[in-house]
NUVOSE-844009 format. One record per atom (N, C-alpha, C, O): residue in three letters; residue number from 1; x, y, z; atom name. Coordinates in Angstrom, 2 decimals. Each point is the difference from the previous one (the first is absolute). Last residue first. Example, Ala and Ser with C-alpha at 12.3 -4.5 7.8 and 13.67 -1.06 7.14 Angstrom:
% NUVOSE-844009
PT res   n    east   north      up atom
PT SER   2   12.85   -2.25    7.08    N
PT SER   2    0.82    1.19    0.06   CA
PT SER   2   -0.77    1.09    0.73    C
PT SER   2    0.51    1.11    0.17    O
PT ALA   1   -0.22   -6.83   -0.24    N
PT ALA   1   -0.89    1.19    0.00   CA
PT ALA   1    0.90    1.20    0.00    C
PT ALA   1    1.04   -0.02    0.66    O
This chain:
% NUVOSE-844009
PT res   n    east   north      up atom
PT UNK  67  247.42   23.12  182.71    N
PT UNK  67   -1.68   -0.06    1.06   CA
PT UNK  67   -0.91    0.32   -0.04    C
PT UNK  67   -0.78   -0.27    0.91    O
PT UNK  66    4.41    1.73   -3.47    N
PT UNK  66   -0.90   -0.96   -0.91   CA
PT UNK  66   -0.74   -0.37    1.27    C
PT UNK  66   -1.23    0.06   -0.05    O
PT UNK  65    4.06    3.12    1.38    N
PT UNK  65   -0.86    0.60   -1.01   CA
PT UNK  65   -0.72   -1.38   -0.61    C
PT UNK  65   -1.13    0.19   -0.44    O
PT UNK  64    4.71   -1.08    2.91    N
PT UNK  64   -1.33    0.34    0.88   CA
PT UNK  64   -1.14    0.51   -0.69    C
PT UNK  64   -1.18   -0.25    0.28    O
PT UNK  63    4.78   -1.22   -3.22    N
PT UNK  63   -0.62   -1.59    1.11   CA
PT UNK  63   -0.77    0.75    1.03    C
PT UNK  63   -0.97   -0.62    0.43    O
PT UNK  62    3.70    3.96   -2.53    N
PT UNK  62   -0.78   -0.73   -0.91   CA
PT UNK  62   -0.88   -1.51    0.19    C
PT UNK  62   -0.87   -0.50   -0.73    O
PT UNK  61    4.48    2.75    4.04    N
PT UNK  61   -1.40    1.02   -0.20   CA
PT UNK  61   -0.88   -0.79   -1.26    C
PT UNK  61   -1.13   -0.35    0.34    O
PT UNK  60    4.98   -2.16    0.63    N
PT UNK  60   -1.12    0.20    0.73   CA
PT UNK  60   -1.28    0.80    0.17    C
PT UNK  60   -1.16   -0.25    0.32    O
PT UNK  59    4.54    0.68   -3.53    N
PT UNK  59   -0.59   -1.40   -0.07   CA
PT UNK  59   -0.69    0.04    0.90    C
PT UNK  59   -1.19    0.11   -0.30    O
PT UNK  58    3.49    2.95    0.09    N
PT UNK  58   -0.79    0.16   -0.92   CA
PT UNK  58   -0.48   -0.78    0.02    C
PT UNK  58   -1.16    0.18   -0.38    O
PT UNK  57    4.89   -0.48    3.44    N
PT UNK  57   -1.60    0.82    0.30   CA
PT UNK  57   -1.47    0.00   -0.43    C
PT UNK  57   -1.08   -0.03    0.60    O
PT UNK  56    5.40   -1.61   -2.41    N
PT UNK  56   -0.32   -1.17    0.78   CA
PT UNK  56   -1.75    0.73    0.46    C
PT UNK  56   -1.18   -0.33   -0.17    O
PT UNK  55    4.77    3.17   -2.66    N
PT UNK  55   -1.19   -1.00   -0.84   CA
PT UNK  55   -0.90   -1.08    1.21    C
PT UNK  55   -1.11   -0.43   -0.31    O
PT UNK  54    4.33    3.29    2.15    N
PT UNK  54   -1.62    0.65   -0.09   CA
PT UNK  54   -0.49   -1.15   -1.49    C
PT UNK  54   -1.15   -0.37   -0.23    O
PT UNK  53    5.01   -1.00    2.47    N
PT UNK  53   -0.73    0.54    0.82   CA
PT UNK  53   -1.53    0.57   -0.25    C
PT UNK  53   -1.08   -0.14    0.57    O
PT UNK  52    4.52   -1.00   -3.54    N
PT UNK  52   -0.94   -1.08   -0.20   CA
PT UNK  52   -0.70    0.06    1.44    C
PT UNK  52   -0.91   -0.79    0.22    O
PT UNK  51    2.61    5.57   -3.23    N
PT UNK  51    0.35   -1.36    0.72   CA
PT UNK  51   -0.95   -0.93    0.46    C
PT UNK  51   -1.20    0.28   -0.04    O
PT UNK  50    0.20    3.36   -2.96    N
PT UNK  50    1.54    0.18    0.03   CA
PT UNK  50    0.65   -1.47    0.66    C
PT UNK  50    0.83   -0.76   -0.50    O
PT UNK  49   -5.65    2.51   -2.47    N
PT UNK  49    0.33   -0.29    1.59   CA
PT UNK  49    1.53   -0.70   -0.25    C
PT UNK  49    0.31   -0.81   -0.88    O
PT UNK  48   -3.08    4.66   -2.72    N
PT UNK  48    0.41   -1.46    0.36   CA
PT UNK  48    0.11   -0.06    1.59    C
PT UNK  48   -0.22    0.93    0.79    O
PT UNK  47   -4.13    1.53   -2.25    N
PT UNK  47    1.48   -0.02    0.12   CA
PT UNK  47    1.23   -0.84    0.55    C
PT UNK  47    0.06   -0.50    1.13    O
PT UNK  46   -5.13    1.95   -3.56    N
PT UNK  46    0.73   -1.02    0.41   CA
PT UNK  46    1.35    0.67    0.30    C
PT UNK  46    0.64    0.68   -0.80    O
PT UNK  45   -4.28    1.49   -2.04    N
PT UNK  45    0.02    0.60    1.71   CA
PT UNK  45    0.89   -1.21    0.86    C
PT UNK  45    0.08    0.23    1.21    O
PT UNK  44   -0.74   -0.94   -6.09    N
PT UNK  44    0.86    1.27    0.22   CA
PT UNK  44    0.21    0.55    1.82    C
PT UNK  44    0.90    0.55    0.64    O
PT UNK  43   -1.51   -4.88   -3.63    N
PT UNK  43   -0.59    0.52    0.41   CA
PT UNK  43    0.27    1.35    1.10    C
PT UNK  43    0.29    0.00    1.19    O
PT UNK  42    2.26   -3.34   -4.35    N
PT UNK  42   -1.02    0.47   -0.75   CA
PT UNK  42   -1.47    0.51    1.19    C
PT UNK  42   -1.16   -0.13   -0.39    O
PT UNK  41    5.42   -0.88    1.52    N
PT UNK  41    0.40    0.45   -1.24   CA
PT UNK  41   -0.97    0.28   -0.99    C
PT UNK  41    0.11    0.63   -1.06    O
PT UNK  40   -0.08   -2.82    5.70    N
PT UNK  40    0.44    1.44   -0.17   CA
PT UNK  40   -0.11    0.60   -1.41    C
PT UNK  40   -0.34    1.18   -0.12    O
PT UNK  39   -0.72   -6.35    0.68    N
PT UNK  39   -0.99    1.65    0.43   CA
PT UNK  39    0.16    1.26    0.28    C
PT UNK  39   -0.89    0.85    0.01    O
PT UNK  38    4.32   -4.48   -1.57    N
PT UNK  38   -1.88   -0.15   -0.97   CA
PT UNK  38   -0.77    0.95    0.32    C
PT UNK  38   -0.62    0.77   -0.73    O
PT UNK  37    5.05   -1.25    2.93    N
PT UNK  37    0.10   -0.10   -1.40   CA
PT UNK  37   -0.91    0.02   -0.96    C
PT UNK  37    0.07    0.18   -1.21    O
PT UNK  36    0.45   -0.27    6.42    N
PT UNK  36    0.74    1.56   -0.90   CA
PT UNK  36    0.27   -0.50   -1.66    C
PT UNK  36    0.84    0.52   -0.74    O
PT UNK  35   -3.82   -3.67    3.54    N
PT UNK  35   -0.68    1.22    0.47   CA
PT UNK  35    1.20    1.07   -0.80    C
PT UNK  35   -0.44    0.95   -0.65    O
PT UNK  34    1.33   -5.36   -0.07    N
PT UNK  34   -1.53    0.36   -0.30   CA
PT UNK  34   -0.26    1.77    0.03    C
PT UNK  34   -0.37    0.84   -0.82    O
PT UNK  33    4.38   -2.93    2.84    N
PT UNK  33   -0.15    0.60   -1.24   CA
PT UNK  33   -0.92    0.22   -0.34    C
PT UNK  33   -0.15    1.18   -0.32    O
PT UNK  32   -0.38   -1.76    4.63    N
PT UNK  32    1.04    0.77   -0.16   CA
PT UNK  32    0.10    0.61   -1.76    C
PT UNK  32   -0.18    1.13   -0.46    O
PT UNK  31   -1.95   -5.08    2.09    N
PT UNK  31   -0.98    1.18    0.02   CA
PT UNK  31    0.84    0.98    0.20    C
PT UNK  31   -0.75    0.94    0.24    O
PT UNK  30    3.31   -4.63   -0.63    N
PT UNK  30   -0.82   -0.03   -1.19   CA
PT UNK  30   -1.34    1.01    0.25    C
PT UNK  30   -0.74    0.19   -0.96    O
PT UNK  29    3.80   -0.61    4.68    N
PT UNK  29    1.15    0.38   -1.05   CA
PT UNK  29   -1.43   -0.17   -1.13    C
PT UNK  29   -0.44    1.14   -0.17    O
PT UNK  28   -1.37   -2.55    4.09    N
PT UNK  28    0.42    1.56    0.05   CA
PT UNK  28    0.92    0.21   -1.48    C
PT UNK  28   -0.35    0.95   -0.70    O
PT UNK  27   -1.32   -5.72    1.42    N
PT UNK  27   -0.71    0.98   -0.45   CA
PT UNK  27    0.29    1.29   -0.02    C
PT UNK  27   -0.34    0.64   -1.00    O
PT UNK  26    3.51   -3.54    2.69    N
PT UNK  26    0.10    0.22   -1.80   CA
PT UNK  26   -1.55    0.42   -0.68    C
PT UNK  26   -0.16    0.26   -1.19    O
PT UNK  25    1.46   -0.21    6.00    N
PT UNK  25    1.40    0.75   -0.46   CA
PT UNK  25   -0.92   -0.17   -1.77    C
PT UNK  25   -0.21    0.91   -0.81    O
PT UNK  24   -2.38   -3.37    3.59    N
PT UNK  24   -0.46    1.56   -0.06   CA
PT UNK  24    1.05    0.73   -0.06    C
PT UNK  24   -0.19    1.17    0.31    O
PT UNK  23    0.37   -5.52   -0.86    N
PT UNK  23   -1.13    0.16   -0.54   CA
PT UNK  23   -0.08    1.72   -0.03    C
PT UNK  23   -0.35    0.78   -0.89    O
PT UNK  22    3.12   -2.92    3.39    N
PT UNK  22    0.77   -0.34   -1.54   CA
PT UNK  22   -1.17    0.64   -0.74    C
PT UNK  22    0.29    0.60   -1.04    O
PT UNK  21   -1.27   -1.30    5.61    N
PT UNK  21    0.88    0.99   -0.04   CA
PT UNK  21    0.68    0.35   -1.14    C
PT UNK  21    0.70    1.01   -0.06    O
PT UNK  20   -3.24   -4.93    0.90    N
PT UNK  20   -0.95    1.46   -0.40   CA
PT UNK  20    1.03    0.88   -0.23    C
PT UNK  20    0.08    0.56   -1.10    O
PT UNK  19    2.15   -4.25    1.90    N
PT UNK  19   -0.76   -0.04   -1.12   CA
PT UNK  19   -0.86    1.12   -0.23    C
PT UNK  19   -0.10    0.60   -1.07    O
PT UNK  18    2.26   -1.62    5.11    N
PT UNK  18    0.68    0.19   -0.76   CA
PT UNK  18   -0.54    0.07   -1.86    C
PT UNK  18    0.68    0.48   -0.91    O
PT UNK  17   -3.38   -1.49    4.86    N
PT UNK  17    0.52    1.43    0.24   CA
PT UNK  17    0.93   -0.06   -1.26    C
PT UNK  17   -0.43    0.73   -0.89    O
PT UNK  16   -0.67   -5.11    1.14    N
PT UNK  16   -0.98    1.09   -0.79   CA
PT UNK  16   -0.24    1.19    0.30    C
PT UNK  16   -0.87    0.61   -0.63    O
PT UNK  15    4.56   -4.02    2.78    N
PT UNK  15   -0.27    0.62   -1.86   CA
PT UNK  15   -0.99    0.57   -0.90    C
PT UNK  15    0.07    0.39   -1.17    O
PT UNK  14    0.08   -0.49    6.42    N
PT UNK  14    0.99    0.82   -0.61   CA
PT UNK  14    0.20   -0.21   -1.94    C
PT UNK  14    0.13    0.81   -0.92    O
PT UNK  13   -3.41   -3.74    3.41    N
PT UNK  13   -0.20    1.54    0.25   CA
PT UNK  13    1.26    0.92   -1.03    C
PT UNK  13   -0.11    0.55   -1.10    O
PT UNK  12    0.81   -5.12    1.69    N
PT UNK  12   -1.38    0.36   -0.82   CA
PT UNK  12   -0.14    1.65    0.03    C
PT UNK  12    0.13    0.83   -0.90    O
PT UNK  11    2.64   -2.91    3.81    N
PT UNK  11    0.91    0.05   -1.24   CA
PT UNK  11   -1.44    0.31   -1.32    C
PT UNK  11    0.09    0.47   -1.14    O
PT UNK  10   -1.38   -0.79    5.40    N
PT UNK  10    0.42    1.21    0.10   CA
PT UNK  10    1.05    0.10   -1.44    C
PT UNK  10    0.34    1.04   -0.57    O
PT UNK   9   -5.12   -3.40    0.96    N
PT UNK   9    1.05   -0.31    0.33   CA
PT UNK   9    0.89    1.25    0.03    C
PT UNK   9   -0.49    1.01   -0.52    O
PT UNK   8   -3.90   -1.24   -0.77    N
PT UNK   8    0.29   -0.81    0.88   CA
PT UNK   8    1.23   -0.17    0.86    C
PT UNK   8    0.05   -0.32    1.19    O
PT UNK   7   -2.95    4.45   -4.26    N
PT UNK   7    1.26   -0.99    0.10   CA
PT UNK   7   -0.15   -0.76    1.28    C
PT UNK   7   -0.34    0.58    1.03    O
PT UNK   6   -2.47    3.17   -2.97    N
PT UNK   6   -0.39   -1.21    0.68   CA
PT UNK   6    1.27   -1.63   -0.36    C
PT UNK   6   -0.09   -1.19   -0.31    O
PT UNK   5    0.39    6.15    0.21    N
PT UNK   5   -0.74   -0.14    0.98   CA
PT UNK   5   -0.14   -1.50    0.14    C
PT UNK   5    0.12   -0.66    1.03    O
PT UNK   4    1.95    1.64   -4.76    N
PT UNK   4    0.90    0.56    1.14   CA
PT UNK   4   -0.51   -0.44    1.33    C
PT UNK   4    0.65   -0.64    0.83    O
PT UNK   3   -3.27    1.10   -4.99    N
PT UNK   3    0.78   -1.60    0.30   CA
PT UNK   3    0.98   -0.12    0.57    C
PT UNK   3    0.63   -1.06   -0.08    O
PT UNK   2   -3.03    4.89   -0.67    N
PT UNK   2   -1.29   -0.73    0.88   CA
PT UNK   2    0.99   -1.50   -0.28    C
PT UNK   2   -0.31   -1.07    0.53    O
PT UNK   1    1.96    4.73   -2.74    N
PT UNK   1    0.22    0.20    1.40   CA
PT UNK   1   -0.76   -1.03    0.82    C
PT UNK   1    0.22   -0.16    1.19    O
């Protein structure tokens, strides 16, 4: 995000909006599986998460929790 901010240019800007935004469709989908294929299954109080709405959440709540 900090190479969004510090774009020079606006064709600059928009391809590194466009790039995070790739970043965080294909981090949500791989903490998606992570999360209903490795840790539900072997930890019992887990419960899967259904859509990439709340996998997106999870992510955030897990990035405030690491603050």
């Amino acid at each position: 995000m900090l190479a969004v901010l510090q774009s020079r240019t606006t064709r600059e800007r928009l391809y590194n909006a466009i790039i995070f935004a790739i970043f965080v469709v294909f981090w949500t989908f791989f903490l998606k599986f992570l999360w209903n294929q490795t840790l539900v299954p072997h930890i019992t109080v887990f419960k899967p998460v259904s859509s990439l709405v709340d996998t997106f959440l999870l992510a955030v709540g897990l990035a405030a929790f690491r603050l």
